[in-house]
C-alpha positions as CSV (number, residue, x, y, z in Angstrom):
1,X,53.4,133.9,-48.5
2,X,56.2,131.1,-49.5
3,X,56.2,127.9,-48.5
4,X,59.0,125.6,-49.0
5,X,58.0,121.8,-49.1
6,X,60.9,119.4,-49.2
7,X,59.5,115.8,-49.9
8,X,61.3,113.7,-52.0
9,X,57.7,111.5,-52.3
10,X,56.7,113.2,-55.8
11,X,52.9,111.9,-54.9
12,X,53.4,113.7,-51.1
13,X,55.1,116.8,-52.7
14,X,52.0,117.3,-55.5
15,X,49.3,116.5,-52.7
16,X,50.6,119.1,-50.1
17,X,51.0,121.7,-53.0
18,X,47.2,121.0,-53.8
19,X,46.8,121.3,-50.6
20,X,48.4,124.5,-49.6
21,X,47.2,126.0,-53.5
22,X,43.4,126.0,-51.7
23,X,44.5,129.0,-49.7
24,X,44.4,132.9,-51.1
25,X,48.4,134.3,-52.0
26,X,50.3,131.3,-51.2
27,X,53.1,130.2,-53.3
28,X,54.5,126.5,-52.9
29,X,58.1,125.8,-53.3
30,X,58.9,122.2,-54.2
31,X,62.3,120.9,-53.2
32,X,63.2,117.2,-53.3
33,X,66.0,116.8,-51.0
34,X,67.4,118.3,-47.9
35,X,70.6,120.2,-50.2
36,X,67.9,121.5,-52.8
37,X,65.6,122.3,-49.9
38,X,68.5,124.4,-48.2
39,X,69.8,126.2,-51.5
40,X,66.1,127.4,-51.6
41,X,65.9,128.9,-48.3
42,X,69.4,130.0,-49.0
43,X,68.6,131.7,-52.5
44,X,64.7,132.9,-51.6
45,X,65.1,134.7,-47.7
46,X,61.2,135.7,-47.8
47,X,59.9,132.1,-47.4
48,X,57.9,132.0,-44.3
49,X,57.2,128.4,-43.4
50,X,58.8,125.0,-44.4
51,X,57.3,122.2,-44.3
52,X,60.0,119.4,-44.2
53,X,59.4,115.5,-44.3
54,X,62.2,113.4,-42.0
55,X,62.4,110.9,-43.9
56,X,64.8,112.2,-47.1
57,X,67.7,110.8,-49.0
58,X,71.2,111.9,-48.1
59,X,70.5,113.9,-44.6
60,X,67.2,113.2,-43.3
61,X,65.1,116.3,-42.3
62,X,65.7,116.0,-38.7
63,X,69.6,116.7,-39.8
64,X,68.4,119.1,-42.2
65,X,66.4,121.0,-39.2
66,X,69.4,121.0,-36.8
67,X,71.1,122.8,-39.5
68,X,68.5,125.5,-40.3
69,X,68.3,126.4,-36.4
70,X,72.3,126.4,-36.3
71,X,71.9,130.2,-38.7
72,X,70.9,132.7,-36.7
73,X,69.0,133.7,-40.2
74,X,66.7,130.8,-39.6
75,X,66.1,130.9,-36.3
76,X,62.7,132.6,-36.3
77,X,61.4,130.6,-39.2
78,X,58.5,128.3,-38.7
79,X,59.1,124.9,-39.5
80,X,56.4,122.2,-39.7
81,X,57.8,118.5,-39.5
82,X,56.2,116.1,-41.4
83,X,56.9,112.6,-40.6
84,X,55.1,108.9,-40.4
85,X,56.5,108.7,-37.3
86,X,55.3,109.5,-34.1
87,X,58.1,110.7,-31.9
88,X,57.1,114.9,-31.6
89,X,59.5,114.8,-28.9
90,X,62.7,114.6,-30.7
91,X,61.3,117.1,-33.4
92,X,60.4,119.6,-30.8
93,X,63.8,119.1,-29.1
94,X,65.5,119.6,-32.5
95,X,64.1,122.7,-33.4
96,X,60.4,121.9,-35.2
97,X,57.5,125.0,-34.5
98,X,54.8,122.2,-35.1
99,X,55.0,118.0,-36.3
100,X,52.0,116.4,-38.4
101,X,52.1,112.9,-38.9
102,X,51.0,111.4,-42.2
103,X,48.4,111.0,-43.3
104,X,47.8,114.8,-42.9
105,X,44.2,115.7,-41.5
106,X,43.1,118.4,-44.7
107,X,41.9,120.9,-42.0
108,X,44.5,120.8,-40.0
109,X,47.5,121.5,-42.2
110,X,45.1,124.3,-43.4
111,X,44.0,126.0,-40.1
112,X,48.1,125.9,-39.4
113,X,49.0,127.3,-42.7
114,X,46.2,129.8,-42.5
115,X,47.6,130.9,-39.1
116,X,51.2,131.5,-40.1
117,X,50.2,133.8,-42.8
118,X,48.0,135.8,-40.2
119,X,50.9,135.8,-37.8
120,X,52.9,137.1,-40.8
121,X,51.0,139.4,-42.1
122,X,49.9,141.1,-38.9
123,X,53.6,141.2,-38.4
124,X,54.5,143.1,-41.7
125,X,55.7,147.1,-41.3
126,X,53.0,148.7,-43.3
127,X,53.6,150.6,-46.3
């Protein structure tokens, strides 16, 4: 499974990729900015989840999110906001599939991760 992690915090973007490394078939995809983070998910169309911090340089993730929900190509994917503040509302309104504040609680960010991959797998044709 891919995982897109746009966090322009370089101490953030390394701890969540530890993070999300501790789980079986998981490949992290750093981006630092909201216009890397959407080439990615332009340029890679199998990524699954995206876990996107609001506060970026240039367009800030809510922005960013807005965008990705605007393409119908998007519209399914899961996107967990990441943020240091507290207001799920707004995220929820604009689009966001789940919001963890930071500091991230280990087991939580794992037990969600771990359950996007079941739901994605379980949803896979087989072959």
């Amino acid at each position: 499974m891919k995982i897109l992690i746009i966090e322009d915090s370089i101490t953030q973007a390394k701890l969540i990729e530890k993070i999300v490394l501790m789980l079986k078939d998981i490949e992290p995809i750093l981006a630092r900015d909201a216009f890397d983070g959407f080439a990615i998910l332009r340029a890679i169309p199998d990524i699954q989840l995206v876990i996107l911090d609001n506060k970026l340089p240039y367009v800030d993730g809510i922005e960013l999110l807005r965008k990705i929900r605007s393409l119908s190509t998007f519209r399914n994917l899961t996107v967990l906001m990441s943020s240091s503040d507290d207001i799920f509302d707004k995220y929820k309104e604009t689009g966001a599939d789940h919001v963890m504040i930071k500091p991230y609680n280990l087991t939580e960010l794992l037990d969600y991760i771990a359950k996007i991959k079941d739901q994605n797998t379980s949803t896979m044709p087989s072959q």
